[in-house]
C-alpha positions as CSV (number, residue, x, y, z in Angstrom):
1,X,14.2,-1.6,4.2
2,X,17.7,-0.3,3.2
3,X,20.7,-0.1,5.5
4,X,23.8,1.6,5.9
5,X,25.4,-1.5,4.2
6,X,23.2,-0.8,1.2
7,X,24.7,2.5,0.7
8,X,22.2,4.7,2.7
9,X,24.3,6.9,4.8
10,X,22.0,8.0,7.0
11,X,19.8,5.0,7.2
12,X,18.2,5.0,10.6
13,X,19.7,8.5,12.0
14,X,17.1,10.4,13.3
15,X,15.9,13.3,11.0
16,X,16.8,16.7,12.0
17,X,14.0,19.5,11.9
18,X,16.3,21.6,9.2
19,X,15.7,18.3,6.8
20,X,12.1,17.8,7.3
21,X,11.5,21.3,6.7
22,X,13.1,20.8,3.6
23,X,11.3,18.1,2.4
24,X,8.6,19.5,3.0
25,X,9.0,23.0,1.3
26,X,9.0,20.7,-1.9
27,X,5.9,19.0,-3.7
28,X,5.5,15.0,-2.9
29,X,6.9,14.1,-6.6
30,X,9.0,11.3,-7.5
31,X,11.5,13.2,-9.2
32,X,11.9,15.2,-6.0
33,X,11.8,12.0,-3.9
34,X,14.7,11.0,-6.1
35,X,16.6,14.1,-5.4
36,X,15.9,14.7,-1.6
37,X,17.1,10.5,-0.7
38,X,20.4,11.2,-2.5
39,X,21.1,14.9,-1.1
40,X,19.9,13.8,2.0
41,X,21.7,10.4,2.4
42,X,18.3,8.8,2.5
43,X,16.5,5.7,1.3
44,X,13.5,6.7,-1.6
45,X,11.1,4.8,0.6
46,X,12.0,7.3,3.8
47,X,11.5,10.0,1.7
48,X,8.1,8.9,0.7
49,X,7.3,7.5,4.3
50,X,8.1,11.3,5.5
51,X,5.4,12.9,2.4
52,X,2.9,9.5,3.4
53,X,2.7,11.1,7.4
54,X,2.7,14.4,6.6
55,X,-0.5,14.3,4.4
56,X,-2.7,11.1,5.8
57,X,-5.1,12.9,7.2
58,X,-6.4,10.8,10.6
59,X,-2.6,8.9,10.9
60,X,-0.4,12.1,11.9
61,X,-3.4,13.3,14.0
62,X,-4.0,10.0,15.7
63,X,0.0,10.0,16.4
64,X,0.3,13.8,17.7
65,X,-2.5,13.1,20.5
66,X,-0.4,11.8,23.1
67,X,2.8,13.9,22.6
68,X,3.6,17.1,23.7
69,X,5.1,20.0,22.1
70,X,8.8,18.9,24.4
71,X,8.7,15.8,22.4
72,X,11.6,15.4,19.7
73,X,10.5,13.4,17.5
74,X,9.8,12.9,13.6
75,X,5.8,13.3,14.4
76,X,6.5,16.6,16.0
77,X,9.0,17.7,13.5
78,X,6.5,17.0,11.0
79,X,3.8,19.0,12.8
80,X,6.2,21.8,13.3
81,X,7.3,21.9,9.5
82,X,3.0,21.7,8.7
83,X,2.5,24.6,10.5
84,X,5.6,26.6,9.4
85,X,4.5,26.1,5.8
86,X,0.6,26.2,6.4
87,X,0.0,22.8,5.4
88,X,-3.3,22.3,5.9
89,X,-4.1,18.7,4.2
90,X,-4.6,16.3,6.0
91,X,-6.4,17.3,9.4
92,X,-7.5,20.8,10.4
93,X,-4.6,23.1,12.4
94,X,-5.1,24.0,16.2
């Protein structure tokens, strides 16, 4: 796991919605891993972590069960960002 001290700059700062909507709008490639961890200030392996919740089917849905929409979080900014862009893999919409 990098740090800040390994030149992440935004190592373990939570995730704003506008960023995981940006993610997001892009395909899970590693070229576009590459370029999302250095324009976001990200680690690779956050970047992929984000793409690994957003389409494991059972994982995100297991997760989202005991939240609430109030709930500020990178599961429900996920879920938002899903439903903005009508991602559908992974577990059927409400």
């Amino acid at each position: 796991m990098k740090t800040k001290k390994d030149g992440v700059p935004n190592a373990f700062s939570p995730y704003k919605q506008e960023e995981i909507n940006l993610i997001l709008s892009l395909p899970p490639t590693h070229t576009n891993v590459k370029n999302l961890a250095k324009s976001l200030g990200r680690s690779d392996e956050a970047i992929y972590t984000i793409y690994h919740l957003t389409y494991s089917g059972n994982f995100l849905k297991k997760m989202l069960q005991g939240m609430t929409d109030s709930q500020n979080n990178v599961v429900t900014k996920i879920a938002n960002a899903k439903k903005k862009y009508g991602i559908f893999i992974g577990h059927e919409a409400n």
